[in-house]
C-alpha positions, 0 to 999 in steps of 0.5 A: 537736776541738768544743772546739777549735773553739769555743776558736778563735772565743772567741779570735778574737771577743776578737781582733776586738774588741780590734784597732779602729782607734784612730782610729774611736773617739770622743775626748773633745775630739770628743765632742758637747754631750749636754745637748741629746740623747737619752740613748743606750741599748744594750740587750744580750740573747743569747738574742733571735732564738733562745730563745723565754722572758719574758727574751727577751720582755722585751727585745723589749717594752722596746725596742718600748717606750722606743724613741721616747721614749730614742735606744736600740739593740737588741744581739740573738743572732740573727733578722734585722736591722732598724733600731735592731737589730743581729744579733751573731755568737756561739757560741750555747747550742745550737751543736753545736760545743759538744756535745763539751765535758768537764767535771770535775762529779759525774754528778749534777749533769753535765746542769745544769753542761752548760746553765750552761756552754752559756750562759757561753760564749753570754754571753761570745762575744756580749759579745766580738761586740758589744765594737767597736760599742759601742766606737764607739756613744758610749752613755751606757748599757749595758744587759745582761740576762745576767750574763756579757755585763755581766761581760765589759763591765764588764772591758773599760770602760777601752776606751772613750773616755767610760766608758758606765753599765752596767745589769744586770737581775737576771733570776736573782734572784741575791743581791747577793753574787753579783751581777756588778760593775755601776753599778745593778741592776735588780730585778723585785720587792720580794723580790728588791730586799731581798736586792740590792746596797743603794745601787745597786738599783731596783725596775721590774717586769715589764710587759704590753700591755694592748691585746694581754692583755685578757679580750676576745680571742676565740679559735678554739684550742678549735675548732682543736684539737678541744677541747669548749667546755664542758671544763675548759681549764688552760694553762701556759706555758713551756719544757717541761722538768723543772727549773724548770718542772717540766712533768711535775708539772704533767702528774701533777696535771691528770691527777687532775682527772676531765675536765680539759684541759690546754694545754702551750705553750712552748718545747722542750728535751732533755726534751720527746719523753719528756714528752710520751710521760708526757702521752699516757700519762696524759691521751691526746688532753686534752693539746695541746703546742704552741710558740707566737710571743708574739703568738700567746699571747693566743689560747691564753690565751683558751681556758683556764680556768685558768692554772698553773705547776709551777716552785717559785720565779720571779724574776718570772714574765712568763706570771702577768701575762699571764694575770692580763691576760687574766682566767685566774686563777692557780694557782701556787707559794706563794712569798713572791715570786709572792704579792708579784706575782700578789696574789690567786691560788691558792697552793700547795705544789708540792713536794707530790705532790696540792696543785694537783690539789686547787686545781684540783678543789676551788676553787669556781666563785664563787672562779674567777670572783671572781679573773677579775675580779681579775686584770685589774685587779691588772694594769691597776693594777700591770704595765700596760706604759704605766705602767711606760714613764716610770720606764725613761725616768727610771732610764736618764737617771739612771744615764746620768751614774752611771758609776762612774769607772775606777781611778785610779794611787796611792799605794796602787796604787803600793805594791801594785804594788811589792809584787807586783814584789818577791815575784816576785823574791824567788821567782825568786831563791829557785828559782835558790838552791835 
């Protein structure tokens, strides 16, 4: 009955979607004179509103970033709504309807194809939801931060009266033969630019604000959470999970480190109330566990000494630079990607059952404190939100005019569609001979 139920929705946002009036849609011969306006940008993002993760934190700090400077419109799962943004009704990853799903994985593999599955069909409803205002929104740019929402957009261009742009941001690292079809692709890092889609790919890292992320915050945590000022403090930042970030590693390797604290703040999953169990059982009241708003994270960050993450690769890693930002050094994966971001860290193995636990107790004091002074201005140098702001400017009025045109009737389209005709008959008259 769930899925029955979730079947419905999916078929009635298409329904909606597709049933506009014909006469709300802008014509060609009424569109206005773009040459004296703003390029205008929908951002899409599914999660915003109800995931609390840097995919999400990206896409609040790009439209708080952009928003006076590119005629932009925020496209979010939930939260409330407020100018410039609309909320779009969805099947969300976590609605319960979906708890009743059946799929034909092997047991091993059930629990990951479950997620994967939550978030298509997160992607494609909220694709489907936002479909008749970007129908009649007249943007130059399509903006998707989820793979299924761009792969539902870019199946339905024909539907709009001038045909938008549409940008994907590569948030999973995805190589370009999986890449969804799209007119440019945004990429984080110099690792994943080199395995992209070649001729439509562009490099924008991630950014911070600096005036929020600064060695200088001060912070009450420590006192608020019974944390002595003179412990040994290290922080992760994440969902507290054991896939991807691996936060039970993190808790085994803190736990070996005579004295040490450790702050857990993320978001919670399925996995959290047994991770936390192995946390009280392995450092009993030296483990904090906490979910946090982003404008909050600075005052964690500023009562720790040490930032670390258990996760063996990132796309990107948002939280490495806010730390870095914030004066913490890293202590992270030795992955050609994360080296290419954090530069000047701590890396190690973290397939290895000990090596962080090492970094952390055998790094001298004069390395900690060389790296707190490098990580500030790493970032101020490289991910400083400021100087990043232009290059989106300059990519979105780029891509604006890019938009590759739809398929045109030929010849060739002609002879395969006859082709296609022909074969069903040939078929059909076999089976009525047989």
């Amino acid at each position: 009955m769930a899925s029955e139920a979730v079947t419905a929705t999916i078929v009635a946002a298409k329904v909606r979607a597709l049933q506009r009036p014909c006469d709300a849609l802008t014509t060609p011969a009424s569109q206005p004179d773009r040459s004296s306006r703003r390029t205008r940008v929908a951002l899409l993002c599914s999660g915003l509103g109800t995931v609390r993760r840097g995919h999400e934190v990206f896409a609040r700090d790009l439209f708080e970033l952009v928003r006076d400077a590119v005629d932009i419109s925020l496209f979010k799962g939930g939260g409330a709504p407020a100018p410039g943004e609309t909320v779009i009704p969805h099947v969300p990853r976590d609605a319960p309807e979906l708890d009743g799903m059946h799929l034909c994985v092997a047991p091993k593999w059930h629990a990951a194809a479950v997620q994967v599955e939550r978030m298509r069909v997160e992607g494609e409803t909220f694709a489907y939801g936002a479909l008749p205002a970007l129908l009649v929104g007249d943007f130059d740019v399509l903006h998707c931060l989820e793979q299924e929402v761009c792969q539902v957009l870019w199946a339905h261009r024909h539907l709009f009266a001038r045909t938008p742009a549409i940008l994907w941001s590569n948030g999973g690292a995805l190589p370009a033969a999986d890449q969804p079809p799209c007119d440019a692709v945004q990429e984080y890092t110099d690792y994943n630019l080199q395995r992209s889609a070649r001729g439509r790919a562009f490099l924008i890292p991630h950014a911070v604000d600096t005036r929020r992320f600064h060695p200088g915050v001060v912070s009450s945590f420590r006192q608020r959470h019974g944390i002595p000022a003179e412990a040994f403090v290290v922080i992760t930042v994440g969902s507290i999970c054991y896939w991807h970030k691996r936060t039970d590693h993190v808790i085994r390797e803190v736990s070996q480190v005579p004295g040490a604290w450790l702050v857990v703040a993320g978001q919670e999953t399925p996995d959290t109330a047994a991770i936390k169990t192995l946390g009280r059982e392995l450092l009993g009241d030296r483990v904090i566990f906490t979910s946090l708003s982003h404008d909050a994270l600075p005052d964690a960050y500023a009562a720790a000494d040490v930032f670390t993450l258990g996760s063996l690769f990132e796309t990107f890693g948002i939280v490495y630079i806010e730390a870095m930002a914030m004066g913490l050094p890293v202590v992270c994966t030795d992955h050609p990607n994360q080296r290419g971001i954090v530069k000047d860290g701590v890396f190690v193995d973290m397939r290895a059952p000990g090596a962080l636990a090492r970094a952390l107790r055998e790094t001298p004091t004069a390395e900690w404190a060389r790296l707190r002074e490098q990580g500030p201005k790493i970032v101020q140098r490289d991910f400083d939100a400021a100087s990043v702001r232009q290059r989106y400017v300059d990519v979105y009025d780029q891509v604006a005019g890019q938009a590759r045109p739809l398929p045109a009737y030929t010849w060739a389209v002609r002879l395969k569609s006859n082709a296609i005709n022909l074969r069903r008959v040939i078929r059909r008259v076999l089976r009525l001979t047989a």
